[in-house]
N, C-alpha and C positions, 0 to 999 in steps of 0.2 A: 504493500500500500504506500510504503516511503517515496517508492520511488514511481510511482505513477503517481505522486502528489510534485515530486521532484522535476515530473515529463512535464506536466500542465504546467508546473510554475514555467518551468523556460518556455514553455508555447505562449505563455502570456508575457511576458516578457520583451520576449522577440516582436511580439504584436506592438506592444506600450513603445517600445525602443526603435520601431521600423526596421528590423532586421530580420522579419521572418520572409522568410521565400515561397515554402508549401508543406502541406502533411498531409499523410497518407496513412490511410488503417489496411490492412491484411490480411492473408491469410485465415479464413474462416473458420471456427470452430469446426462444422462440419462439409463436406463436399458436397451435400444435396442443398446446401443453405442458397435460396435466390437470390443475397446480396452477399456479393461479391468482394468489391473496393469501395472505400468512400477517400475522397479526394478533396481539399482543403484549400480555399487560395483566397487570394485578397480581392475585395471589389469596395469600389464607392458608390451608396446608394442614400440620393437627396446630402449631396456633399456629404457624408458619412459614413467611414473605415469598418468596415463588413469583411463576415467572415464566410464565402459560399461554401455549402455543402453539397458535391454531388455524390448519389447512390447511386454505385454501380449496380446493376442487376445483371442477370444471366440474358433477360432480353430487351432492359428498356435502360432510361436512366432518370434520377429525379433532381431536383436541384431544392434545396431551401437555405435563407440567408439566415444569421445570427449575430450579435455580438459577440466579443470574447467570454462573456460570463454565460452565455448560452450556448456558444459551442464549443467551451470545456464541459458541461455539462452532459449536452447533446455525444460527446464523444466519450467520455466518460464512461457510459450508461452501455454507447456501443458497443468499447472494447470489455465489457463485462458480459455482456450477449450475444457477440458474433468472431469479434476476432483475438489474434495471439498476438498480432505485431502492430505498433503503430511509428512512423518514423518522421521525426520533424528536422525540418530544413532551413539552416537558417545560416547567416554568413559569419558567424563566424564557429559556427561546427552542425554535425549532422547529429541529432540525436535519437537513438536508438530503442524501444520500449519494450520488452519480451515476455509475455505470459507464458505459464508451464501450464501442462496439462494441469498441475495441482492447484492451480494458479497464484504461483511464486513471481512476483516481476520482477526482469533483469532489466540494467539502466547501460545502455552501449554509446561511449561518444567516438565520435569520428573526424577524420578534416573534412571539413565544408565541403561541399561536391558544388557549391554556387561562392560566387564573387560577390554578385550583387541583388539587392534585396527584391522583391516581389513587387512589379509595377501592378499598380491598382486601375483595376477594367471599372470604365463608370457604366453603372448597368440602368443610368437611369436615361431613360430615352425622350427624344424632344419628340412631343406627339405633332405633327402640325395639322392642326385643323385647320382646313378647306371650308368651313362655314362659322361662323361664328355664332354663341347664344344669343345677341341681341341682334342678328340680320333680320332684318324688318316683315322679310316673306314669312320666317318660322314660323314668328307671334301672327300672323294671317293665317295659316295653314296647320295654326292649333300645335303647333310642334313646342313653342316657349310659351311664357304669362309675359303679362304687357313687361316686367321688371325684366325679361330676358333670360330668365331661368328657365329651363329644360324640365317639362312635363315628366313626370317618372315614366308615365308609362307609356310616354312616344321616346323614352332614353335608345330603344332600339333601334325605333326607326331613325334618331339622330344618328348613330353610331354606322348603321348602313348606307346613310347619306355621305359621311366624311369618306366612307370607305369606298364608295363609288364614284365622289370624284376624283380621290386617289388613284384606282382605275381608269378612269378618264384622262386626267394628266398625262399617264405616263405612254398613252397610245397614241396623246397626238405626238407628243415627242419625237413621232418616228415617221408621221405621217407629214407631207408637204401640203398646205392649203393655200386658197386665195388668199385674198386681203379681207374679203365678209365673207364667213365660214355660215354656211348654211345646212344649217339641224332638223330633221324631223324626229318628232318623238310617237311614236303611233303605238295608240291606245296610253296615251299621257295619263287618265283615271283620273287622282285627285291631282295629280302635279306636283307633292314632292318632288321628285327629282328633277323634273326639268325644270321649276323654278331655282334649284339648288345649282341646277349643271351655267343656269343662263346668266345666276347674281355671280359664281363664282367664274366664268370664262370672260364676262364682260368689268366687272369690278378687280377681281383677282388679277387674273392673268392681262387684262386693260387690250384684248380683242375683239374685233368688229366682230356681230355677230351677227343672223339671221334665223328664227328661232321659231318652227310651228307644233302646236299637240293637237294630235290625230283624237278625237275621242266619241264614242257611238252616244254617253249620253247626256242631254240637253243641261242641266241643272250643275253637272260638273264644268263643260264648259264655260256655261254665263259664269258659276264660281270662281275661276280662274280667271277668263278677261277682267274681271272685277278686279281680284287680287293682283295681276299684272298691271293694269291701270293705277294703281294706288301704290303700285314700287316705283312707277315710273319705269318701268319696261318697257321702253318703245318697240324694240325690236322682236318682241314676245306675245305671239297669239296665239287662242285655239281655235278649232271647227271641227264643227259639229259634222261626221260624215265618216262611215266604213274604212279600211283600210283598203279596200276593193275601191272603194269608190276615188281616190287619191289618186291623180292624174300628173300633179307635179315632175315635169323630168331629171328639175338640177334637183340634188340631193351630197351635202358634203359628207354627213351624216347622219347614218339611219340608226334609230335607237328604236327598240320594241322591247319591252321588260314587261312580263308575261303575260303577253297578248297569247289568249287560250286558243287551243287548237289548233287547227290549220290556217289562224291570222299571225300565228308566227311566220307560218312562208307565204302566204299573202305579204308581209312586211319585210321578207328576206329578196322575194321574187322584187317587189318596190326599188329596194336595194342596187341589187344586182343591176337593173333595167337601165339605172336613174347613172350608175357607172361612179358609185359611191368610194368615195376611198374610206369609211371606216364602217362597219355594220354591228352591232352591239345587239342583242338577241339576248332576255331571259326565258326561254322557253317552257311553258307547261299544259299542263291536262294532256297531251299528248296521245290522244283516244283516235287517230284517224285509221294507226297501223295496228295497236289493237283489237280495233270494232271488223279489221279485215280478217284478223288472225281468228277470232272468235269462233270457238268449236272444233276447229283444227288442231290433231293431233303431233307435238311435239317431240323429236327423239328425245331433247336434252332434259334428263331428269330432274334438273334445278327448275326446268317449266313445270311442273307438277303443279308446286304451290304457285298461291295466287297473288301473294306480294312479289315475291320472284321473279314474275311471271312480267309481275306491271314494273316493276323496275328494269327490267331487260329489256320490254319492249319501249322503255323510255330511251335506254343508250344506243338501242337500235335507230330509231327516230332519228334524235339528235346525231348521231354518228353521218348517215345517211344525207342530213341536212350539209354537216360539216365538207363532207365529200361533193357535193353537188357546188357549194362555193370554192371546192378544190380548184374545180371543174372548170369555174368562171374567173380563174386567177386570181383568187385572195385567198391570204395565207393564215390560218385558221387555227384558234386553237380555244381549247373547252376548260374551265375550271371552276372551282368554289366560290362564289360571291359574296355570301355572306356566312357565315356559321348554319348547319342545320340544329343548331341547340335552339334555333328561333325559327327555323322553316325549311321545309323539306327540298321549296321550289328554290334551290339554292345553286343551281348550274346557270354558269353567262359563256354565251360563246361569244366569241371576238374575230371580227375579218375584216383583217387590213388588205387594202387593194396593194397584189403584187406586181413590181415592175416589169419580169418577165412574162411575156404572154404563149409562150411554150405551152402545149396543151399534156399533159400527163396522161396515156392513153389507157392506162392499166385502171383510172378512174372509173369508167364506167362498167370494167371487170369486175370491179370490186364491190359495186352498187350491184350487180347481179346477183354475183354469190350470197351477198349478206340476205337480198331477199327471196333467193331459191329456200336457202339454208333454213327460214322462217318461214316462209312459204307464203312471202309479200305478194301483191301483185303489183301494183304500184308508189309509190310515195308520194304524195301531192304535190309536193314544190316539185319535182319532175316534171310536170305537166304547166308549172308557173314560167318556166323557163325556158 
């Protein structure tokens, strides 16, 4: 016990002194134990000298911070429940810690294997918000209170707004526009985002902009010219009208977040037609390849079940979509939008107009096979384009 009273006193030390470099635990009591190593180093978190814990495990890892009073404590406790060795790093020696199977501790010093001390990782991250609490649209669109403070229970839908035009940023980044970049948002709904995409590209970023919401009904519309009119959004309108029924050819910008069913490739086909260099699609309900498949007997066993079932024929769908903008040279790719801890319909596909116009011929191979394989007959936007 002396001398693991001994180990922690110089681990706090080295901390107090700035001379610690890292410490490490070891060696597991037994080999079936899932944790492994735990691993010791310095971080600064809200300007203050932190001690990170990571848990190694056999297949993951975990990380949690402490002071020194809590991770001699926190380690303490470990090497009386997992491990035999513990070995701390510091510059001006290595020190040694050795439990017996009786558990007798041995105290081992050695020369320094480091020079110099442990530079401190700042782990505290500059968030930048893309909208602020007191932008003026929020508190119209019920998102803040007149004071500018964030409704609790639109904190989500705030958090999905920062994170989308986070998103957005970094696309145009890579795409070349005119001097007025012109947006359509089809099936806009309440307008969240596009009021978010329109205060932040034109305020923010200080871009010309050109800005319309596609939306089928009447009441959210007039809502939105209202609340446009009152930010002083010149450039920002909606109308009232199908996504079929949208005729517009220029288009800089097609954005569609989860316009259901088969108005996603009504809005993809818009797209494509209009010779869009960015296309942003959240896709869902996803029922057109389904309602075809229905009754139709499956080889693949995982078809059986019927979540399975509709999960599958959703990455079918969207895959097929993705492949069809292969097709029309934009360079595609599918990922997580927002956390599904808050919604399922949480896939955004992204298609940047590609420079090369080389047609990739094994494309339409591969639309075949996927729907022999499932036993498609058609895909709708195939017939949009």
């Amino acid at each position: 016990m002396e001398n693991t009273n001994d180990f922690f006193e110089k681990f706090s030390d080295s901390f107090k002194s700035k001379e610690f470099v890292k410490l490490t635990l070891s060696k597991p009591f037994s080999k079936s134990n899932e944790l492994r190593n735990i691993y010791v180093r310095l971080v600064k978190i809200k300007n203050v000298s932190k001690l990170s814990l990571t848990y190694r495990y056999k297949t993951k890892d975990e990380v949690k911070n402490f002071s020194i009073e809590g991770a001699i404590a926190e380690l303490t406790n470990l090497l009386k429940a997992n491990f035999r060795i513990a070995t701390l790093f510091t510059i001006k020696g290595d020190f040694i810690l050795k439990i017996s199977k009786k558990g007798i501790a041995t105290l081992l010093q050695q020369h320094a294997s480091f020079k110099k001390p442990a530079l401190e990782e700042n782990h505290d991250r500059e968030k930048t918000k893309r909208t602020e609490h007191n932008d003026y649209y929020l508190n119209l669109l019920g998102i803040s209170d007149a004071a500018g403070n964030i409704i609790p229970k639109m904190s989500d839908k705030y958090r999905q707004i920062n994170k989308y035009l986070e998103i957005i940023e970094g696309l145009m980044k890579s795409a070349d526009f005119p001097n007025e970049i012109h947006i359509v948002d089809m099936g806009s709904g309440k307008g969240y985002l596009t009021f978010a995409l329109y205060d932040f590209l034109t305020k923010k970023l200080k871009l010309k902009v050109k800005m319309l919401g596609i939306e089928m009904r009447e009441d959210l519309v007039n809502s939105c010219n209202e609340i446009a009119e009152k930010c002083g959004f010149e450039n920002l309108r909606f109308e009232q009208k199908s996504i079929q029924e949208f005729e517009e050819k220029h288009i800089d910008i097609l954005i569609a977040l989860h316009a259901c069913d088969t108005a996603t490739d009504d809005a993809i086909s818009k797209g494509i037609m209009s010779n869009a260099d960015l296309i942003i699609c959240a896709p869902c309900c996803h029922k057109q390849i389904r309602q075809q498949v229905k009754g139709k007997a499956q080889e693949s066993p995982i078809l059986k079940y019927g979540i399975f079932k509709e999960r599958q024929f959703e990455m079918v769908t969207d895959t097929i979509r993705a492949l069809i903008l292969e097709k029309n040279h934009y360079q595609t790719k599918i990922f997580e939008f927002v956390s599904n801890e808050h919604t399922r319909k949480n896939i955004m596909m992204v298609a940047a107009k590609a420079n090369k116009n080389q047609l990739d011929e094994t494309i339409d191979a591969k639309i075949d096979a996927i729907k022999k394989e499932f036993g498609i007959e058609y895909h709708y936007l195939e017939k949009q384009v």
